[in-house]
C-alpha positions as CSV (number, residue, x, y, z in Angstrom):
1,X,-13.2,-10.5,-14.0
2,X,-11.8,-7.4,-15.1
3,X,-8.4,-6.2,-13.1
4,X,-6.6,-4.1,-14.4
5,X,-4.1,-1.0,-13.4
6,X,-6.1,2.3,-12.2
7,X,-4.8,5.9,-12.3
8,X,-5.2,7.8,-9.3
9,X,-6.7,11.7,-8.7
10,X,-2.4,12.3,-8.5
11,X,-2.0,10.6,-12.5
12,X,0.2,7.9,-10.7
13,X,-0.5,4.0,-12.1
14,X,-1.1,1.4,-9.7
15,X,0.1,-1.8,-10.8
16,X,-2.5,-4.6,-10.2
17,X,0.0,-6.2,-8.0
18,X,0.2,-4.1,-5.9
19,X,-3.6,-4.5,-4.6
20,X,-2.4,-8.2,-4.3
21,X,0.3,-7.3,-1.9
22,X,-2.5,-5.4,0.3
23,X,-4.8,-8.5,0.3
24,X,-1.7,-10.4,1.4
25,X,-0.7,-8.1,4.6
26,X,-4.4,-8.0,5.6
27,X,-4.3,-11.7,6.1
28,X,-0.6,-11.9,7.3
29,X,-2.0,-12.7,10.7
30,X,-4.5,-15.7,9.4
31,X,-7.2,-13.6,9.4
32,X,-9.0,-10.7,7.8
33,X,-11.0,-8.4,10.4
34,X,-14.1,-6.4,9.2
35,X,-12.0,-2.3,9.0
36,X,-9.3,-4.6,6.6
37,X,-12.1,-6.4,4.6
38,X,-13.7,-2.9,4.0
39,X,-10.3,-0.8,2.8
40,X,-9.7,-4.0,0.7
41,X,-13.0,-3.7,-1.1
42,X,-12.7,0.4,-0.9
43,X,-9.3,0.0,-3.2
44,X,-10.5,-3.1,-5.4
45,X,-13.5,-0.6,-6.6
46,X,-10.3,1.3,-7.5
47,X,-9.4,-1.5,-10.2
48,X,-13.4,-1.6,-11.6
49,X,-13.6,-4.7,-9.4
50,X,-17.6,-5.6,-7.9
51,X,-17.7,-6.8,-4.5
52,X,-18.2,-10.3,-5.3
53,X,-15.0,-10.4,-7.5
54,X,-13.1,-8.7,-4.8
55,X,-14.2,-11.5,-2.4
56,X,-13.1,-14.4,-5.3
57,X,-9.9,-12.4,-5.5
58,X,-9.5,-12.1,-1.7
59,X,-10.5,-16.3,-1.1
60,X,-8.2,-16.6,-4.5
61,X,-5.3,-15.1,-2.5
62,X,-5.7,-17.2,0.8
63,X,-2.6,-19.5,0.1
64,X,-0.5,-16.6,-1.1
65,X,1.7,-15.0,1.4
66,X,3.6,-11.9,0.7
67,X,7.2,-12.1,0.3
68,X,8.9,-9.0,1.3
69,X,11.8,-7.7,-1.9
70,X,15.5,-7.5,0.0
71,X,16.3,-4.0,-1.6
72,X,15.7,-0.4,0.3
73,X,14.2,1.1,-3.2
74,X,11.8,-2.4,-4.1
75,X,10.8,-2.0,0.0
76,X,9.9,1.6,-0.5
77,X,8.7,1.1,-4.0
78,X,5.7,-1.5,-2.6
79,X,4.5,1.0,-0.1
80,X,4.9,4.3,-2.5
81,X,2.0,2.4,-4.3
82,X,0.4,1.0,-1.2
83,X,0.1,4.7,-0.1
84,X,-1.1,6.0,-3.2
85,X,-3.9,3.7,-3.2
86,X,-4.2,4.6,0.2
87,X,-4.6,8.3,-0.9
88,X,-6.4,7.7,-4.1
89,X,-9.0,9.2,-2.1
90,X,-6.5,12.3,-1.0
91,X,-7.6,10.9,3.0
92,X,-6.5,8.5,5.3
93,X,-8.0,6.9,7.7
94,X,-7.2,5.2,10.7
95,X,-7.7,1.9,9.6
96,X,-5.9,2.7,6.1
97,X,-3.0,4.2,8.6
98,X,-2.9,0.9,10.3
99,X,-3.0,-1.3,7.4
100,X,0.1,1.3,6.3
101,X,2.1,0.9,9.0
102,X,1.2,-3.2,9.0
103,X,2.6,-3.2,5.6
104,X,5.6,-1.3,6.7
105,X,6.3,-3.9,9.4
106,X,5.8,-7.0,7.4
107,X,8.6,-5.4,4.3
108,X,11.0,-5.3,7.3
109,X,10.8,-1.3,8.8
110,X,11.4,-0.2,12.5
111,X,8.8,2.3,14.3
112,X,11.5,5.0,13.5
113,X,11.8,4.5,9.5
114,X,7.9,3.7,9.8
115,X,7.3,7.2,11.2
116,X,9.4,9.0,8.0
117,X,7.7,6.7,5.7
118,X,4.4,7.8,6.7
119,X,5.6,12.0,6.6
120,X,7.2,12.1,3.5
121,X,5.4,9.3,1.4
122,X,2.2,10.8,2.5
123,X,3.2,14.4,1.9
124,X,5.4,14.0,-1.3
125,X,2.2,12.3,-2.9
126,X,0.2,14.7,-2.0
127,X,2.2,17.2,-3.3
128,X,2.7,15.2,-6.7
129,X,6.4,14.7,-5.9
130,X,7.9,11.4,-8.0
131,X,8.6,8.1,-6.6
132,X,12.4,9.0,-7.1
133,X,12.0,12.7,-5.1
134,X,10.2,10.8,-2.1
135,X,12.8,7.9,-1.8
136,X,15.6,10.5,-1.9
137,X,13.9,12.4,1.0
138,X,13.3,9.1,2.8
139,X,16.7,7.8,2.5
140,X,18.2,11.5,3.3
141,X,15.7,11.2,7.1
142,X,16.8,8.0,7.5
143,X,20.7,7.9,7.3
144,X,20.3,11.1,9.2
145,X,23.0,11.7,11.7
């Protein structure tokens, strides 16, 4: 099986893991529903994985849970990639939304600093900000007064 890191249309690198994570959240609930199991084989294309491998991967994973890091900046740092998967495509749906805002849940989030994750990760990618830029902006919204 070949896995390795992919570059996105915005030159960003993915880390493998990352696509690990995803399967994770998707089955956080015990379960992986059809709109999940498509966006998980739509991004493991991403890392020149086949269908079949992505399901070995995915059946691989079924006893790994996803363990949220404790820090602000590892948090954001997960879904900055998560999102740039998400965009490698420079759309998102609304099952890749969904599966966003699931991820943001599950690394600990509340529907406020969901809602200026989603605005300023998925405009500061899209306008090829860095990692660092984004997190500044999101930590500026969110300690907002």
């Amino acid at each position: 099986m070949s896995f390795s890191d992919f570059i996105t249309n915005h030159g960003i690198k993915v880390p493998k893991v990352h696509y690990l994570h995803l399967i994770q959240v998707a089955r956080a609930d015990g379960k992986i529903d059809s709109q999940e199991m498509a966006i998980l084989h739509k991004e493991g294309r991403r890392f020149g994985l086949k269908d079949a491998e992505i399901d070995q991967l995915i059946e691989k994973e079924k006893d790994h849970h996803y363990h949220p890091p404790y820090s602000l900046d590892d948090k954001f740092e997960d879904l900055f990639y998560i999102t740039e998967m998400i965009l490698a495509d420079d759309n998102v749906s609304d099952d890749e939304a969904k599966l966003l805002r699931r991820f943001a849940v599950e690394v600990g989030f509340d529907d406020r600093a969901i809602e200026i994750l989603k605005e300023v990760l998925i405009g500061g990618i899209r306008r090829k900000e860095s990692e660092e830029e984004i997190l500044k902006k999101f930590k500026a919204e969110l300690f907002k007064k």
